[in-house]
N, C-alpha and C positions, 0 to 999 in steps of 0.2 A: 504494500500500500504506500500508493506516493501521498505524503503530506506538504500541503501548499499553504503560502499563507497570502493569502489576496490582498492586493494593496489600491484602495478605490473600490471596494466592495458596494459600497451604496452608489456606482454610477450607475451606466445605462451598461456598459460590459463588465462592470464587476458582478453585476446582478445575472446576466447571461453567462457567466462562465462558474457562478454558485450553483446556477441548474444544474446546468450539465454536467459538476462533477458527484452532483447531489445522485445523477443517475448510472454514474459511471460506477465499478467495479473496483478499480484500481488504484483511484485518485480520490482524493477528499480533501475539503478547505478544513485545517487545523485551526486557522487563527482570520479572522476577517478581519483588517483595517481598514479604519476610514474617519475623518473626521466629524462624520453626521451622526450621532446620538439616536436621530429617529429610528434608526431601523435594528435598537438593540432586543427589542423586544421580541424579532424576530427567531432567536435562539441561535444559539453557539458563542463561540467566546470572539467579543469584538473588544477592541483598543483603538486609540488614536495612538496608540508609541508603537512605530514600525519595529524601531531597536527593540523591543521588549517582547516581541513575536518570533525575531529570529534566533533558531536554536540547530543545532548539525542534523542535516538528513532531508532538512525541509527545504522547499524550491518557492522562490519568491513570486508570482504573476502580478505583474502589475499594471495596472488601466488607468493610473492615479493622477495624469496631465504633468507638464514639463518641471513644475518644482518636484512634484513626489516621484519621476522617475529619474532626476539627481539625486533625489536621496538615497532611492532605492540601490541607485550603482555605488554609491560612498558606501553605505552599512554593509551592503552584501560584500563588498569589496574586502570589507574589513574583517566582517563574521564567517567567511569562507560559502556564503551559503549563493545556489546558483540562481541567475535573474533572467526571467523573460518577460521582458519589457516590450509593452507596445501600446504608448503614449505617442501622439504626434504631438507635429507644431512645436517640436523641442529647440533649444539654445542651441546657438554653439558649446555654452561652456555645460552644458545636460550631454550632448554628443560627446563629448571628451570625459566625461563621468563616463561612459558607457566604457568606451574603447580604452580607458584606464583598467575599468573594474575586469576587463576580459581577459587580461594577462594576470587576472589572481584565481580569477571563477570562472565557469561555463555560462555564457550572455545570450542571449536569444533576443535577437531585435528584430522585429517587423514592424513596417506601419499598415500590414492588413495579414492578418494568417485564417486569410480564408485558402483552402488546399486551391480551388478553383481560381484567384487569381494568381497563384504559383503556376498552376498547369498556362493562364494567360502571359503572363510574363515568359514560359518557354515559348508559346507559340510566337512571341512577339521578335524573339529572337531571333529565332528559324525564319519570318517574314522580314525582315530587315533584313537577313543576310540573303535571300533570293529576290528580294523586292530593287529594282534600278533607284541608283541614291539621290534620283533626280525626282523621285516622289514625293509629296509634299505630305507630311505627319503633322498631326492634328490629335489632340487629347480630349477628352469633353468628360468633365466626373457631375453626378450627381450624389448630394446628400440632404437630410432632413435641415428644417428649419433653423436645431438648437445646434448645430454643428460648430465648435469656433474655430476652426482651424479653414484657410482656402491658401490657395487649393489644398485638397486632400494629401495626406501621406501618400498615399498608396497612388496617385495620380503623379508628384514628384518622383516616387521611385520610377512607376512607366516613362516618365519624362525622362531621369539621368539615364536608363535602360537604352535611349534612342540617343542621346545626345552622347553617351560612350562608343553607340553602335557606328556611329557619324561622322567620332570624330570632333564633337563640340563642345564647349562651355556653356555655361547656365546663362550667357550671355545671348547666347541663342533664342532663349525662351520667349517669347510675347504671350505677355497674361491678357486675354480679351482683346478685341480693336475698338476702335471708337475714332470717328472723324473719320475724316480724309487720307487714308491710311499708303494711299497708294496700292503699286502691285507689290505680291507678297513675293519678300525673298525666296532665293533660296535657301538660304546656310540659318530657317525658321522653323522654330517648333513652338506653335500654338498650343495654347494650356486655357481651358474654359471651367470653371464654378458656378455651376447651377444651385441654389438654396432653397427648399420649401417643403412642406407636407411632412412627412415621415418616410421618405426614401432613406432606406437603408445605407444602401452605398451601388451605384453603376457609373462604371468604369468602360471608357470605351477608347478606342484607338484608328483613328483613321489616316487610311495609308491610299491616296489620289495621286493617280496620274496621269495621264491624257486620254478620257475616254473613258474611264473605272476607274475601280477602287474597291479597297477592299476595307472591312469593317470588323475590329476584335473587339469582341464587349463581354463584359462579366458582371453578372445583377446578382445581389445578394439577395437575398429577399426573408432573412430571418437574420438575426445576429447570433440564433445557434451556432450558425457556418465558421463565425470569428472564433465561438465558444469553444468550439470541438478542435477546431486547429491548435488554440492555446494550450489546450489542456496535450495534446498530444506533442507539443513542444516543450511543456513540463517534461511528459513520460521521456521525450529524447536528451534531456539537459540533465536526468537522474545519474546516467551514467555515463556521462560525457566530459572530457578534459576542461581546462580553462581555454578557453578560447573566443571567438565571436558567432554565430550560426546567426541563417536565417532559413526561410521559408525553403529556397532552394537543397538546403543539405538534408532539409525535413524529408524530401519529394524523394531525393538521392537515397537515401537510407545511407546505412552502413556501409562502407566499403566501395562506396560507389562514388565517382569523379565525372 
């Protein structure tokens, strides 16, 4: 039995990923952290002291936004215990928490671990390496209304995904147009943030070129999907070195490059 201790349990995925280890077998939340009081009532042992939760054996998840997933990489770093973080909208100096803590503990960053946009981010690759580099890429994310991060994590990572594929810097990027924009460069990668309703999260990728085009899209449509991959990035961080993982070595299993 893997014991977790959820950090951001009263959000919107700390609450998704309490289900589903509520149903799992294997996995079970030890310790809930969060700063909201209201939802102690709900049963198990909850704190606001992260430090006070971690103890050897236990795997950190946390959903907890850019201050709580600095801390989370400080403490874990410190208490040997392993972190899968997937907190967007992070600092630079929250990124450099991470990639610090990874050379002590096993880190697991993603800014989506849904399995489905891992298999999208393969396909994306495979089409940029067959697609002529004279195509024009186009990102477009959807998310609900209370979102505060734009664009998306996971719309960035698709973003540096093609702009490595490319050849480009983040200078490349145009967030939205507006006005009199002209004709679009080439050496351009469009990035659009739609906001409203309760869209989960859809994620799309479009790849135009004279005459067609091709369309890669990936619609969540529960935040089980996030749930289940987190939890499953616990189970691979149990026995895994210190180092950095993401979604891709999740996909890869063991032993596989």
């Amino acid at each position: 039995m893997i014991d977790l201790v959820l950090h951001g349990a009263a959000g919107r995925m700390g609450r998704a990923v309490a289900l589903a280890a509520g149903a799992a077998e294997d996995v079970r939340v030890a310790v809930y952290v969060d700063q909201s009081a209201s939802l102690l009532a709900d049963g198990g042992i909850w704190t606001a002291d992260l430090a006070s939760a971690l103890a050897p054996g236990r795997v950190v998840v946390e959903f907890s936004g850019p201050t709580g997933a600095r801390q989370a990489a400080e403490l874990c770093a410190a208490r040997g215990v392993p972190l899968v973080s997937g907190s967007t909208g992070l600092s630079d100096e929250a990124e450099a928490a991470l990639r610090a803590a990874s050379a002590k503990v096993a880190v697991f960053r993603a800014s989506n671990f849904s399995i489905g946009v891992a298999v999208l981010r393969a396909a994306l690759q495979a089409a940029l390496a067959a697609a002529p580099r004279s195509w024009d890429i186009e990102i477009v994310e959807r998310h609900h209304r209370m979102k505060q991060d734009s664009p998306s994590g996971t719309a960035i990572t698709l973003a540096d995904d093609v702009l490595a594929a490319r050849e480009l810097t983040r200078e490349a990027l145009t967030h939205g147009r507006q006005g009199a924009v002209g004709a679009r460069p080439a050496a351009e990668v469009g990035i659009h943030a739609v906001r409203g309703g309760t869209w989960v999260g859809d994620h799309q990728v479009l790849l135009a070129g004279e005459g067609e085009w091709i369309e890669l899209r990936h619609v969540a449509q529960d935040r089980a999907a996030f749930a289940h991959g987190a939890l499953a990035a616990a189970r691979f961080l149990s026995t895994a070195a210190p180092g950095m993982y993401n979604m891709q070595d999740l996909i890869r299993g063991p032993g596989r490059t």
